[in-house]
PQR file with spaces between the fields and no chain letter, atoms N, CA, C, O and H, PARSE charges and radii, in Angstrom:
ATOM       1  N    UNK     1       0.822   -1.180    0.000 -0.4000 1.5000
ATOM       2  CA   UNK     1       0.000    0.000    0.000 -0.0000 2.0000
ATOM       3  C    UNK     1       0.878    1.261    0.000  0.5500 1.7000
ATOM       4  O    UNK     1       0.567    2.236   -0.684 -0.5500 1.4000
ATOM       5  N    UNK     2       2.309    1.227    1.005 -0.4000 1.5000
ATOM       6  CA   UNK     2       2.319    2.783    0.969 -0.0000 2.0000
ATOM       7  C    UNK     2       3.740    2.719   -0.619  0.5500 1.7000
ATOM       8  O    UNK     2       4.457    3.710   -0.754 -0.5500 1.4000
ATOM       9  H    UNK     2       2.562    0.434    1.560  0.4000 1.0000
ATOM      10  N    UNK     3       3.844    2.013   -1.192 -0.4000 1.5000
ATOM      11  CA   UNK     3       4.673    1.458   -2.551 -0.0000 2.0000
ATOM      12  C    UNK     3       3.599    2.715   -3.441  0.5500 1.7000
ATOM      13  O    UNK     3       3.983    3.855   -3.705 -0.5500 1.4000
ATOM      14  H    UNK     3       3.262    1.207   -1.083  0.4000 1.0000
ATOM      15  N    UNK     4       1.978    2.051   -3.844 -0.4000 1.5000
ATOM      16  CA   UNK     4       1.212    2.630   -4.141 -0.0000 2.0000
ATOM      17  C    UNK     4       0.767    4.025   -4.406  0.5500 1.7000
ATOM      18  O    UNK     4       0.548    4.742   -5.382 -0.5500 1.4000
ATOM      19  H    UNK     4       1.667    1.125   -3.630  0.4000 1.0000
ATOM      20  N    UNK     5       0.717    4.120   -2.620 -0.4000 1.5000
ATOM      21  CA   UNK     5       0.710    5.588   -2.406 -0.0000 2.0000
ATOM      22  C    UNK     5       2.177    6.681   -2.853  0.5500 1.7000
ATOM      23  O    UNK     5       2.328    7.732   -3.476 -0.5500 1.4000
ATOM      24  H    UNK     5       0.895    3.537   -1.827  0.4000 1.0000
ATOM      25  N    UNK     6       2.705    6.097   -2.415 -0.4000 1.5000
ATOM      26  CA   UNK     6       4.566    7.019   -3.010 -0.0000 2.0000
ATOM      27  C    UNK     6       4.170    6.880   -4.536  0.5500 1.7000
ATOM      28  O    UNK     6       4.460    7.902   -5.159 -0.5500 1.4000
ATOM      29  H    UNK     6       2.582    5.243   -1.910  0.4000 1.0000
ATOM      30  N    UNK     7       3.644    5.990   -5.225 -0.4000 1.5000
ATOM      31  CA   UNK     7       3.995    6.310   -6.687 -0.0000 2.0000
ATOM      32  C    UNK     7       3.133    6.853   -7.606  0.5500 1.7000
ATOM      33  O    UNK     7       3.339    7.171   -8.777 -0.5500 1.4000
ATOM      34  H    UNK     7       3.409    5.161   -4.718  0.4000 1.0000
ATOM      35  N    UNK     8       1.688    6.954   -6.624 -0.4000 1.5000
ATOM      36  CA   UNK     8       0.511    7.900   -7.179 -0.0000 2.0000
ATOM      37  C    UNK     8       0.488    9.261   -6.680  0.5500 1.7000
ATOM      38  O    UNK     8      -0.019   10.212   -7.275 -0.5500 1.4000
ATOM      39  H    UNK     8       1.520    6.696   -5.673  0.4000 1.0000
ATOM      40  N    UNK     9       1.057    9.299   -5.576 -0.4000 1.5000
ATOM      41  CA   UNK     9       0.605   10.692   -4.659 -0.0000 2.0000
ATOM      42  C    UNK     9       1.668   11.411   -4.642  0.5500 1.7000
ATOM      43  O    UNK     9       1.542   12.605   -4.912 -0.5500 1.4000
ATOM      44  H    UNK     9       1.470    8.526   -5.093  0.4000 1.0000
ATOM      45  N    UNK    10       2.850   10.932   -4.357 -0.4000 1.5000
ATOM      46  CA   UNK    10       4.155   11.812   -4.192 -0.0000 2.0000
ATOM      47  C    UNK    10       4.899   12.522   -5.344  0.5500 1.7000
ATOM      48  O    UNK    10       5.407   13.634   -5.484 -0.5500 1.4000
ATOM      49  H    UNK    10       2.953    9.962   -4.138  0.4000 1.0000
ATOM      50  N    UNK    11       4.699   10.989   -6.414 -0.4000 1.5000
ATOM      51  CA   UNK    11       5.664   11.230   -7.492 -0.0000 2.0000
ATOM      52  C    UNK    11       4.522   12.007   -9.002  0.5500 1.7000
ATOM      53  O    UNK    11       4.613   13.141   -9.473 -0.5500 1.4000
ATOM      54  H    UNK    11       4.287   10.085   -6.300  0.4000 1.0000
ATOM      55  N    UNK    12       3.579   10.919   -9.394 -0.4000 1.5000
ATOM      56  CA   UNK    12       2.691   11.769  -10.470 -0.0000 2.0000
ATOM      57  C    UNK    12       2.188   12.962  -10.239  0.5500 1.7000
ATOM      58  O    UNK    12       2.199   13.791  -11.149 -0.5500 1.4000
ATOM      59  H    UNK    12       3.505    9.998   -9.012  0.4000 1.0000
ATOM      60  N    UNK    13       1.523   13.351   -8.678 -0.4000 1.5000
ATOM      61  CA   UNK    13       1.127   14.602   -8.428 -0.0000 2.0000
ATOM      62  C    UNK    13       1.565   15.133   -8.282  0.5500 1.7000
ATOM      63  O    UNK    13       0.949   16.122   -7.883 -0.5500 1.4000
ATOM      64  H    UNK    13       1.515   12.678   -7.939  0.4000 1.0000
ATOM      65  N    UNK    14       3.289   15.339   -8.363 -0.4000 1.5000
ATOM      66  CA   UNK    14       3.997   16.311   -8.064 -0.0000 2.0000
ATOM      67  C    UNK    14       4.709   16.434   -9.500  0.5500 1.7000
ATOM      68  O    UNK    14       5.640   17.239   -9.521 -0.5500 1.4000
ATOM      69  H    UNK    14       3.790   14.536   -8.687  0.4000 1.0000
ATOM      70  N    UNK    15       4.526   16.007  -10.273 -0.4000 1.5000
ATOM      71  CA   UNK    15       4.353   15.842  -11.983 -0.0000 2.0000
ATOM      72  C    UNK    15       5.691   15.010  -12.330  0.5500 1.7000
ATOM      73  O    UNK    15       6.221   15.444  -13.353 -0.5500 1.4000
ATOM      74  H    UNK    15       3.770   15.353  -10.256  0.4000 1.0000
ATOM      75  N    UNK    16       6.369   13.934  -11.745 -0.4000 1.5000
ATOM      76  CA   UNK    16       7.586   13.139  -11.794 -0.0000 2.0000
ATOM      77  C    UNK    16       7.295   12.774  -12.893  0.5500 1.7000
ATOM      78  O    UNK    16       6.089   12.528  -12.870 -0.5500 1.4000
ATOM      79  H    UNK    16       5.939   13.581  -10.914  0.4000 1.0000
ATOM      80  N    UNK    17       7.674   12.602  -13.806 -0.4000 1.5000
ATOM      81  CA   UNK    17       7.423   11.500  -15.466 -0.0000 2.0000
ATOM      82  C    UNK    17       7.542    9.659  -15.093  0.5500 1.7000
ATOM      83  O    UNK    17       8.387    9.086  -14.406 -0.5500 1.4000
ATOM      84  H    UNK    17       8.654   12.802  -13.825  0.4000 1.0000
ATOM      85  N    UNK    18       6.806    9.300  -15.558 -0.4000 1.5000
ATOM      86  CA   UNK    18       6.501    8.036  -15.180 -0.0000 2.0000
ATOM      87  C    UNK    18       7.523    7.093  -15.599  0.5500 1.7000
ATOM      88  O    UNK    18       7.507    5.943  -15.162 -0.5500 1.4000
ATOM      89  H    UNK    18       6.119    9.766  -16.116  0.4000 1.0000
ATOM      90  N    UNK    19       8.662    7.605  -16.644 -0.4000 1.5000
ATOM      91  CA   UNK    19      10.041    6.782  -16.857 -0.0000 2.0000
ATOM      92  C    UNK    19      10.400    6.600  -15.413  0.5500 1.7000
ATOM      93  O    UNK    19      10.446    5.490  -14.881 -0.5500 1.4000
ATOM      94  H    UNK    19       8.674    8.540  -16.999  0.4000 1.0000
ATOM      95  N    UNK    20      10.688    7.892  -14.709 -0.4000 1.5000
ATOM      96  CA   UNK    20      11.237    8.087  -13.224 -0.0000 2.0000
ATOM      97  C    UNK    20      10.460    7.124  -12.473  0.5500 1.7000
ATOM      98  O    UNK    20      10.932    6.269  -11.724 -0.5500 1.4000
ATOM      99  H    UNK    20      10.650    8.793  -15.140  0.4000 1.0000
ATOM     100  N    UNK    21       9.266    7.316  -12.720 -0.4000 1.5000
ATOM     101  CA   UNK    21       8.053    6.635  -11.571 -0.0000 2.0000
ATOM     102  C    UNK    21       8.706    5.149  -11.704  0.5500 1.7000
ATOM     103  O    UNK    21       9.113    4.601  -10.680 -0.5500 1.4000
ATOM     104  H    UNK    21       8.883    8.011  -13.329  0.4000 1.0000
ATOM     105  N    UNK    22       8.801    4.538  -12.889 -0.4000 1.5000
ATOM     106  CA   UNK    22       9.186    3.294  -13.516 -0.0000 2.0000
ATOM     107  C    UNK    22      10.352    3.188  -12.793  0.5500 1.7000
ATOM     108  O    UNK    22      10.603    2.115  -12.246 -0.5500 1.4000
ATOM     109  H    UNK    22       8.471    4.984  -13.721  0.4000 1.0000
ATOM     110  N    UNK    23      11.132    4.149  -12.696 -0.4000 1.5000
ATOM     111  CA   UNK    23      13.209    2.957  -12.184 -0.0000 2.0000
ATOM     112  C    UNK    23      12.874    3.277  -10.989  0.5500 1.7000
ATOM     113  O    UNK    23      13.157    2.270  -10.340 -0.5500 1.4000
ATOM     114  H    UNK    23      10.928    5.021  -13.140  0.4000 1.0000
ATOM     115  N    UNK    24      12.368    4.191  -10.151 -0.4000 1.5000
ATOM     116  CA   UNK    24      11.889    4.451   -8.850 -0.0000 2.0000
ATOM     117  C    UNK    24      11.906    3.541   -7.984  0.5500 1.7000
ATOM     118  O    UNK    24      12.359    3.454   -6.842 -0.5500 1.4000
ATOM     119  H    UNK    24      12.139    5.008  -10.678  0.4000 1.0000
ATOM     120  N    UNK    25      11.147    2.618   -8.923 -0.4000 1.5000
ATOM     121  CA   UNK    25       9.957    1.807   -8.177 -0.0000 2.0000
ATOM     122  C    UNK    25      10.073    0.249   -8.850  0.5500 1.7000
ATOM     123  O    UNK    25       9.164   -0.568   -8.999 -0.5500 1.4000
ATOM     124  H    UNK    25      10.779    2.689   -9.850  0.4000 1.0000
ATOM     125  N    UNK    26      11.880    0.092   -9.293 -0.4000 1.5000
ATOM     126  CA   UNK    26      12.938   -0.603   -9.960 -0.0000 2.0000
ATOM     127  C    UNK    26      11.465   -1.973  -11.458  0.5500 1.7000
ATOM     128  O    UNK    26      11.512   -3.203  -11.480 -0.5500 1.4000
ATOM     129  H    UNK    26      12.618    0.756   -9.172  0.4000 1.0000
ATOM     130  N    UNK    27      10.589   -1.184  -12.262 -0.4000 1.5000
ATOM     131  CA   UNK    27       9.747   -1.950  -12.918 -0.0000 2.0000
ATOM     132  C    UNK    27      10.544   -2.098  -14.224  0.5500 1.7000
ATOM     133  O    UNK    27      11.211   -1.243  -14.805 -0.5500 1.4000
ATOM     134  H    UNK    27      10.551   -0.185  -12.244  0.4000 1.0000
ATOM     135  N    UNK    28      10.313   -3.424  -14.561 -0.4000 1.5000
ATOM     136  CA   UNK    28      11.446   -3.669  -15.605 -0.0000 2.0000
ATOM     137  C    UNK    28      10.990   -3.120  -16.766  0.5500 1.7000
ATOM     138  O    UNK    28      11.680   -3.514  -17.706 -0.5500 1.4000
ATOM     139  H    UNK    28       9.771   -4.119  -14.088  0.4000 1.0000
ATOM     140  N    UNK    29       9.947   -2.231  -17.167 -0.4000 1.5000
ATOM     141  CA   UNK    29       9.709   -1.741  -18.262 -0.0000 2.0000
ATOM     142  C    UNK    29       8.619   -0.358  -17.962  0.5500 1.7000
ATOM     143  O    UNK    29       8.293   -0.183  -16.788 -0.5500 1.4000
ATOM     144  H    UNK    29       9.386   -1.912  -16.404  0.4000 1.0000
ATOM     145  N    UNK    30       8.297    0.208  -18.587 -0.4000 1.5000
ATOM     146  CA   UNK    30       7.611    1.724  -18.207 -0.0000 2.0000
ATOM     147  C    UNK    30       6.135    0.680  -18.658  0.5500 1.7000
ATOM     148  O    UNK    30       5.106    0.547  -17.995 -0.5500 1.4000
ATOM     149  H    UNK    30       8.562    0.066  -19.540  0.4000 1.0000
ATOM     150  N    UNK    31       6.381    0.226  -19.614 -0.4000 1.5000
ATOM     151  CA   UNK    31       4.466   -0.939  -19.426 -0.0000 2.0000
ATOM     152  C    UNK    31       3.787   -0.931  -18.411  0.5500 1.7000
ATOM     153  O    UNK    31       2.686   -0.470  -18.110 -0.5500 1.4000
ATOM     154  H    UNK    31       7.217    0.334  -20.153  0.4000 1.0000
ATOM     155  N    UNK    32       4.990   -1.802  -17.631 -0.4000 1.5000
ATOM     156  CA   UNK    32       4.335   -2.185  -16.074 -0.0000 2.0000
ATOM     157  C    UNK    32       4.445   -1.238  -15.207  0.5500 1.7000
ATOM     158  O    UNK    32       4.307   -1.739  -14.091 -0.5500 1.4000
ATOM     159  H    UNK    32       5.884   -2.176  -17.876  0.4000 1.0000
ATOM     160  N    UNK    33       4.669    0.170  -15.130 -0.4000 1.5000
ATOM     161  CA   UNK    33       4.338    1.094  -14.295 -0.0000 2.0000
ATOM     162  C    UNK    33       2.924    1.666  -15.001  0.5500 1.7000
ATOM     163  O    UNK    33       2.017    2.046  -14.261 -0.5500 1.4000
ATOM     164  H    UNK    33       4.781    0.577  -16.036  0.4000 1.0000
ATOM     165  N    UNK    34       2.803    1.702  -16.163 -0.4000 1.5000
ATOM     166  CA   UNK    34       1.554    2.123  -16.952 -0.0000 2.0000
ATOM     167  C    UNK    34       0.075    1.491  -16.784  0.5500 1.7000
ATOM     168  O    UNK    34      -1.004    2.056  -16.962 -0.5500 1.4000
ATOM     169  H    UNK    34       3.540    1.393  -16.764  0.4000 1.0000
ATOM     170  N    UNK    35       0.297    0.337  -16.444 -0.4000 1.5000
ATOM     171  CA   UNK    35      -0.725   -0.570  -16.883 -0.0000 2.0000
ATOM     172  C    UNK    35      -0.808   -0.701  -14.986  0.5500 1.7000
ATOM     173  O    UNK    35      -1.575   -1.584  -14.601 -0.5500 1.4000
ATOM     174  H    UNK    35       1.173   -0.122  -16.299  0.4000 1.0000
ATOM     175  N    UNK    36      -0.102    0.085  -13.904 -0.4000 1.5000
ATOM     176  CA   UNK    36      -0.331   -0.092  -12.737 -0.0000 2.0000
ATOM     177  C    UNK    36      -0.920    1.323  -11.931  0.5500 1.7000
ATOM     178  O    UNK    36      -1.617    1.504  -10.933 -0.5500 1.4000
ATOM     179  H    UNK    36       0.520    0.802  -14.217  0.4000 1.0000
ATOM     180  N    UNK    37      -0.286    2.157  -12.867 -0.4000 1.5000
ATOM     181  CA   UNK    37      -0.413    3.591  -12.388 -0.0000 2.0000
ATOM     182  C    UNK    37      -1.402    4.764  -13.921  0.5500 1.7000
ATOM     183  O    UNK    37      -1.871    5.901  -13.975 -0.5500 1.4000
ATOM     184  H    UNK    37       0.281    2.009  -13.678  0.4000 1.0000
ATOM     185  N    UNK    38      -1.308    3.976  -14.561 -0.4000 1.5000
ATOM     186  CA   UNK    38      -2.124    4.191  -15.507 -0.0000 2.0000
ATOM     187  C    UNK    38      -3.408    5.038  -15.232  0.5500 1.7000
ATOM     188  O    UNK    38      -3.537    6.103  -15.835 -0.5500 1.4000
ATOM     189  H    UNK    38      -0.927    3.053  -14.518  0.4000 1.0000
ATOM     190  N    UNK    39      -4.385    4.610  -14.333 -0.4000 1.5000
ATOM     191  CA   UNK    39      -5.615    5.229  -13.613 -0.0000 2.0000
ATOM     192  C    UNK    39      -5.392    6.438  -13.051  0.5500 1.7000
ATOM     193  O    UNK    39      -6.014    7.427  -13.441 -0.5500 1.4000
ATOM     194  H    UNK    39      -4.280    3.745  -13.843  0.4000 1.0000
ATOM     195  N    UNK    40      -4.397    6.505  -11.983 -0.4000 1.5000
ATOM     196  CA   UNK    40      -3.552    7.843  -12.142 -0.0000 2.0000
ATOM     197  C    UNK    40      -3.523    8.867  -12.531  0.5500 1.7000
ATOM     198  O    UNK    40      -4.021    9.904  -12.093 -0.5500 1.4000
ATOM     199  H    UNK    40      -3.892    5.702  -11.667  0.4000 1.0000
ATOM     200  N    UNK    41      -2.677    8.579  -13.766 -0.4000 1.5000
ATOM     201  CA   UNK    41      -2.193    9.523  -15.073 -0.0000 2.0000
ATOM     202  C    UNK    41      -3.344   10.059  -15.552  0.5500 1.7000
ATOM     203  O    UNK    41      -3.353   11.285  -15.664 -0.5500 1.4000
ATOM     204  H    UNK    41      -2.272    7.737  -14.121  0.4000 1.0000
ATOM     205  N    UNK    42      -4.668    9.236  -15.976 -0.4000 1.5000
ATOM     206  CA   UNK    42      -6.038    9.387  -16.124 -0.0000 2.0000
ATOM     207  C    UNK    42      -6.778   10.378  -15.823  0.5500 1.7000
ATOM     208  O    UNK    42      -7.391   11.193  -16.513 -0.5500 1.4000
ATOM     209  H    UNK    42      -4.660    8.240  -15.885  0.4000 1.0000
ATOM     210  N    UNK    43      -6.595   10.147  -14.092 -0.4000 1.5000
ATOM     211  CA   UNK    43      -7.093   11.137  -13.223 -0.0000 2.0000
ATOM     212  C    UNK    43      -7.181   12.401  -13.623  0.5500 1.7000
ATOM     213  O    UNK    43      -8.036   13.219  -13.962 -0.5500 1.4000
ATOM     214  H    UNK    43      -6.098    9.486  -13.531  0.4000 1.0000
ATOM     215  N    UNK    44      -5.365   12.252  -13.395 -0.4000 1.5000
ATOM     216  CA   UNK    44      -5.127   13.824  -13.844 -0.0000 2.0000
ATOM     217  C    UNK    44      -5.347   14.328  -14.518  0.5500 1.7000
ATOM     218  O    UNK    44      -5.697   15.495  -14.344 -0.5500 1.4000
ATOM     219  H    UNK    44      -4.670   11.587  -13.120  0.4000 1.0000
ATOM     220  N    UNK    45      -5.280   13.770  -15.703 -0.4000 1.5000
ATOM     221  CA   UNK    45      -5.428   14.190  -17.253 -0.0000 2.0000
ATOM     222  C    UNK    45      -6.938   14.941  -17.271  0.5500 1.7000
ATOM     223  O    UNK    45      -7.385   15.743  -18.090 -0.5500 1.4000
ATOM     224  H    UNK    45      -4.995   12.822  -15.845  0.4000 1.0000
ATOM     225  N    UNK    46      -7.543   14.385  -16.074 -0.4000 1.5000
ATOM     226  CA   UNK    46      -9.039   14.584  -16.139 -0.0000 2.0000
ATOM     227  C    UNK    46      -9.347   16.078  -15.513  0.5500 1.7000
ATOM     228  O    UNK    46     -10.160   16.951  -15.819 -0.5500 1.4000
ATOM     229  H    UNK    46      -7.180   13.733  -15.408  0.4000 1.0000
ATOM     230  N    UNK    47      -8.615   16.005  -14.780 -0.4000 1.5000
ATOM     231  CA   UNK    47      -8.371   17.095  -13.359 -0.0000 2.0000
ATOM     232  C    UNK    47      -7.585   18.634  -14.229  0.5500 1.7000
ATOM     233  O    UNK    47      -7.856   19.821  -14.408 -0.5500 1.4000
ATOM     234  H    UNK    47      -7.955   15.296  -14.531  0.4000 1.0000
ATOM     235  N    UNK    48      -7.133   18.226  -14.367 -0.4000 1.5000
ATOM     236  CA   UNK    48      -6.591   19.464  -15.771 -0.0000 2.0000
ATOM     237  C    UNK    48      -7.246   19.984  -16.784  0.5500 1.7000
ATOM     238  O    UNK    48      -7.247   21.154  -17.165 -0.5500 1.4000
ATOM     239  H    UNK    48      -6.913   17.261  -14.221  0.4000 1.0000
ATOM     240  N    UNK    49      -7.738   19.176  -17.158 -0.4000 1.5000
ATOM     241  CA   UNK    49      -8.394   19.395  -18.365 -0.0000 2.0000
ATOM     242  C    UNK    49      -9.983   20.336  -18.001  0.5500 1.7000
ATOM     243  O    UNK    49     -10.600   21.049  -18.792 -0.5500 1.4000
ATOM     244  H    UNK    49      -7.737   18.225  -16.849  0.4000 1.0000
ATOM     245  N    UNK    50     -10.348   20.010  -16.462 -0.4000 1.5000
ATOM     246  CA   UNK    50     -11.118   20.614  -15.847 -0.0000 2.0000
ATOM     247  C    UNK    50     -11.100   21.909  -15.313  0.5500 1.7000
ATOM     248  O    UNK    50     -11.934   22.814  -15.361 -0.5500 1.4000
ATOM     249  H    UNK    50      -9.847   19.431  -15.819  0.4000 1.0000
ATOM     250  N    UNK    51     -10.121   21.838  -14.857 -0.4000 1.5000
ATOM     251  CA   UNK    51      -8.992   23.191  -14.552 -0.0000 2.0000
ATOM     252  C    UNK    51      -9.110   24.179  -15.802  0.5500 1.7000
ATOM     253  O    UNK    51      -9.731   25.240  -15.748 -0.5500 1.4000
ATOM     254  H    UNK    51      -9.444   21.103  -14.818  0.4000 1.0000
ATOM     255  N    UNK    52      -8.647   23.853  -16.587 -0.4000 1.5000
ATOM     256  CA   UNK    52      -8.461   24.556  -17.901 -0.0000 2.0000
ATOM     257  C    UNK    52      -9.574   25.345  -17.867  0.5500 1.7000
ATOM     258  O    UNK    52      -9.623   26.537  -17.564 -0.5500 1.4000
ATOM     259  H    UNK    52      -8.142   22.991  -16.631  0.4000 1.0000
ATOM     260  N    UNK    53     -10.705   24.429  -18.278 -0.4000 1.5000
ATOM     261  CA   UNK    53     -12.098   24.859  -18.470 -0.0000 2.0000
ATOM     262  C    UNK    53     -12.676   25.600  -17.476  0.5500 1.7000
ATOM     263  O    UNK    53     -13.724   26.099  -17.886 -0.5500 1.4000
ATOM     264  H    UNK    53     -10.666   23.460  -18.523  0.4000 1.0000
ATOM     265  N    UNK    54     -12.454   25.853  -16.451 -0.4000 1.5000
ATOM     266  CA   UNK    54     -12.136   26.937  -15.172 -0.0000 2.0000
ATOM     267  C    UNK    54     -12.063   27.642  -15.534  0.5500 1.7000
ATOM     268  O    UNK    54     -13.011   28.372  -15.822 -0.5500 1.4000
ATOM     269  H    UNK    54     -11.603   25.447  -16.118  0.4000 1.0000
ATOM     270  N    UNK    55     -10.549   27.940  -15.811 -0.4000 1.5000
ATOM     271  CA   UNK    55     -10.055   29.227  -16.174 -0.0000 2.0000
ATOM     272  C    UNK    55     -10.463   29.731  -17.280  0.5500 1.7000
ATOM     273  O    UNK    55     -10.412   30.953  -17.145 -0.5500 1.4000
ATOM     274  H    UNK    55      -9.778   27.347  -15.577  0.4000 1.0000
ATOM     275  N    UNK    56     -10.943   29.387  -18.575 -0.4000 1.5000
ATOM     276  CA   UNK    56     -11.202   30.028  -19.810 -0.0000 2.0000
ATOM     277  C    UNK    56     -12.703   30.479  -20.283  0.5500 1.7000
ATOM     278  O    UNK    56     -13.304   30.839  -21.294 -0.5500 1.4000
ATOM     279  H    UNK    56     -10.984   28.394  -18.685  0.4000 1.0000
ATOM     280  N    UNK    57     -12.931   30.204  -18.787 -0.4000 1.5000
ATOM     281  CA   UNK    57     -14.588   30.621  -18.716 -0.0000 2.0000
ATOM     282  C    UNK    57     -14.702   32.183  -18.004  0.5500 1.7000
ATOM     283  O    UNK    57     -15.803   32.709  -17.842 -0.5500 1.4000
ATOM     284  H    UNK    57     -12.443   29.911  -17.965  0.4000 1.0000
């Protein structure tokens, strides 16, 4: 769990690039940080994109 938490909360939200997130967190390929933290990245993508639309209103 707190593996998890360090690699959703500490590192993506603080905008780390997920190569980093990947050797971090020693995954033998950026796939398997993707396909783990993937939902994540998502989030955000979501959360921004919301943001945006905030501001340009």
């Amino acid at each position: 769990m707190a593996r998890k938490t360090f690699a959703s909360t500490v590192l993506r939200y603080n905008d780390v690039p997920i190569e980093i997130v990947s050797e971090l967190l020693g995954h033998s390929s950026i796939q398997i940080t993707q396909e783990y933290y993937g939902k994540v990245v998502q989030k955000r993508v979501s959360q921004e994109i919301f943001r945006l639309m905030r501001e340009n209103n």
